[in-house]
N, C-alpha and C positions, 0 to 999 in steps of 0.2 A: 815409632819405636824401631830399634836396628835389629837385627837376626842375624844370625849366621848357618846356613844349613847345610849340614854333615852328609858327607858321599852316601851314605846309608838312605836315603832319601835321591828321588831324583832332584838333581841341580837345577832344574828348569823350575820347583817350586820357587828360586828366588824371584821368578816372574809373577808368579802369584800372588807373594807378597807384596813386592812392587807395585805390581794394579791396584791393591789397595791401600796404597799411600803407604806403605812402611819403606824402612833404608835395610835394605839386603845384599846378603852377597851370600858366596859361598866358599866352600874348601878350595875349588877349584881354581877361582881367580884369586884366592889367596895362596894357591901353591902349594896347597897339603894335604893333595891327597894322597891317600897311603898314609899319613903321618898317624901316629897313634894317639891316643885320648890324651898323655900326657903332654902333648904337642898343642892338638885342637884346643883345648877346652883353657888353658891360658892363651893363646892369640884369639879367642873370643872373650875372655875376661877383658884384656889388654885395650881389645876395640871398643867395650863394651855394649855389648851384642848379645843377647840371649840365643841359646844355642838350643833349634831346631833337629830334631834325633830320633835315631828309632834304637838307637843302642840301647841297651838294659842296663850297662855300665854307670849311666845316669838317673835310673832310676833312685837308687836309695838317699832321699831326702836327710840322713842323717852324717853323710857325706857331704850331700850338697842342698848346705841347708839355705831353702827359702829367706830373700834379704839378704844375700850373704854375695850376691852376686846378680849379673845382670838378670839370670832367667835361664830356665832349663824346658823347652818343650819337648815332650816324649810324645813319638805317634808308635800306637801299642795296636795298630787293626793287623800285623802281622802280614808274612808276605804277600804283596799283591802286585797288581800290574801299575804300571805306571801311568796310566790315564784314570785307574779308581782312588792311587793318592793323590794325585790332584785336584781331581773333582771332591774328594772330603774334604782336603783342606780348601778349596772355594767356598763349600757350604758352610765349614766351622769359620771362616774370615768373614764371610756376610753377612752371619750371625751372631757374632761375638766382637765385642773393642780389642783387639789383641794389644791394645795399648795398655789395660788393666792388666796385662802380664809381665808388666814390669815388676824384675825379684823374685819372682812367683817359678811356683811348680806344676807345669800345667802336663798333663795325660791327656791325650786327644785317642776315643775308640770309635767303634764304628757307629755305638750309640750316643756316646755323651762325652764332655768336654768338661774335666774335674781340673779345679784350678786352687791351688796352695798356696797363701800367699805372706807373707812374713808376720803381718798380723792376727791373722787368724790362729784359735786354737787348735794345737797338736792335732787333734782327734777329728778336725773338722774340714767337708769337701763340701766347697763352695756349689 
């Protein structure tokens, strides 16, 4: 599956993803950082890339509705240091197909990894 991971995030998770066989990149080697949401999140539709984020701005699913695009992952553990987001996201990749998050709307917290995904009901966390 492809990613794309938003400055909000250290840029070095697109090695994470890498190691486990995904196609990643980030803002950075795409030349947009600083660029704001209405920049990012079409040149990750464009690539067709699901978009890696801690912004809040992507949280509301009825904006950015599941199936409607490549994929929105939200990491919601809130500030932390940059070696304890890595290490989650190693644990939830080793764990998890991240390739079933294709379209999908996925929350990654410190406990569990809810994922939304265009067929499923309204009401319902995988």
């Amino acid at each position: 599956m492809k990613f794309k991971i938003d400055e909000n995030l250290p840029l070095s998770l697109t090695a994470v993803f890498q190691s486990h066989g995904h196609d990643a990149d980030n803002v950075m080697e795409e030349r947009l950082l600083g660029e704001p949401d209405s920049t990012i999140w079409p040149a990750a539709i464009a690539a067709g890339r699901a978009l890696v984020t801690a912004d809040m701005d992507f949280s509301d699913i009825r904006q950015f509705i599941p199936g409607e695009h490549p994929g929105v992952i939200l990491y919601r553990d809130g500030p932390q240091d940059r070696a304890s987001i890595l290490r989650r996201f190693e644990v939830v990749l080793d764990n998890h197909d991240a390739n079933d998050w294709a379209r999908c709307f996925v929350v990654i917290s410190a406990r569990k990894v809810r994922v939304r995904c265009p067929d499923d009901a309204h009401d319902d966390w995988k």
